[in-house]
N, C-alpha and C positions, 0 to 999 in steps of 0.2 A: 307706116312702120311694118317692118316683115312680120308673119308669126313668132316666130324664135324669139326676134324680140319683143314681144310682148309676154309672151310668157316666160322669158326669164327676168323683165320690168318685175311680169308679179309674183314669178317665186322670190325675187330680193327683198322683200317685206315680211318682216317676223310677223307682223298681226295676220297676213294674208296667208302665211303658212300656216297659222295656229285657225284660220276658215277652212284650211280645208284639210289639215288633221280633221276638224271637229266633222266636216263630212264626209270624210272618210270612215270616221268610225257609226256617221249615222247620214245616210243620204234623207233629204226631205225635211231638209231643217227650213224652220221658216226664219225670214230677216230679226225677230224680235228671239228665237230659240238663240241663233246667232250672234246674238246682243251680248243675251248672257253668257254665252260662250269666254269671248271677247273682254267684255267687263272683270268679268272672273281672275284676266290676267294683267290686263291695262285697262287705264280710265281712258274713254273714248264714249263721243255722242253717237245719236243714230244714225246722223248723219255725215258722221264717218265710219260708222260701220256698211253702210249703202254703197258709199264710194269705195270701199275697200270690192263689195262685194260685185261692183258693178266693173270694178278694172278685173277682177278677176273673169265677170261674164265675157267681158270685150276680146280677153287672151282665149277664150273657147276652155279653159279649164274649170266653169262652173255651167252649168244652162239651166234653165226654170224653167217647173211647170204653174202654172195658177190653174187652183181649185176655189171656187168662190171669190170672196174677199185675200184667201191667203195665198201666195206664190210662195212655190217649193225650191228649196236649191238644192242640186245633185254634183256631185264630182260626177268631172268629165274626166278620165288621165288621158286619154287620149295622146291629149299635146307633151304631156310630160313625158311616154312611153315613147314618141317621137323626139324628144329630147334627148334620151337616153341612148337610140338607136344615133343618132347622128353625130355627137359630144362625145358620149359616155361608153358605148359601144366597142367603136374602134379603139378606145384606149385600156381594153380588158383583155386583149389578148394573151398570148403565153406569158411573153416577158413581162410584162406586167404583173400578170397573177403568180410566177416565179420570184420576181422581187416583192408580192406582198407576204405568200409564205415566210422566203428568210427574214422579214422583217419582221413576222406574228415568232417566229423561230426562235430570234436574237431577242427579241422580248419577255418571251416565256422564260428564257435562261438567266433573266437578271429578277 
């Protein structure tokens, strides 16, 4: 499977963007900090929190370090920021950002 698609496999998962919201706002989360992350918003075991965590490793947008017993997970963006450059990018141009003004325009006026 190419990069691209893999990492947009694991951006299409609400739990797997709600993993990496959660390390975004804190890198060096361990799998059980993770848990409760997770928990917090869905009932899910640990082991599917692992396999969440583990497709996300596979797309390169999470990578670990292990310290002892505990391994750490860090957002990678890497792959998203190349997502954006390739997708998202080219479709921000003038006209684009021209049509989204008049549209924030015609908005504000109702």
């Amino acid at each position: 499977m190419a990069d691209d698609d893999l990492v947009f496999r694991a951006l299409a998962d609400p739990t797997r963007r709600l993993l990496l919201d959660a390390l975004h706002e804190r890198g060096g989360q361990t799998q059980s900090e993770l848990e409760q992350v997770v928990q917090g918003q869905v009932e899910m075991t640990r082991f599917g929190v692992a396999k969440h965590l583990r497709l996300l490793e596979e797309a390169g947008l999470v990578v670990t370090r292990k310290e002892g017993r505990s391994k750490h997970h860090f957002l990678n963006a890497v792959p998203i920021q190349t997502i954006h450059e390739r997708w998202i990018g080219k479709y921000t141009a003038a006209r684009a950002s021209a049509l989204l003004d008049l549209k924030r325009a015609l908005e504000d006026r109702q």
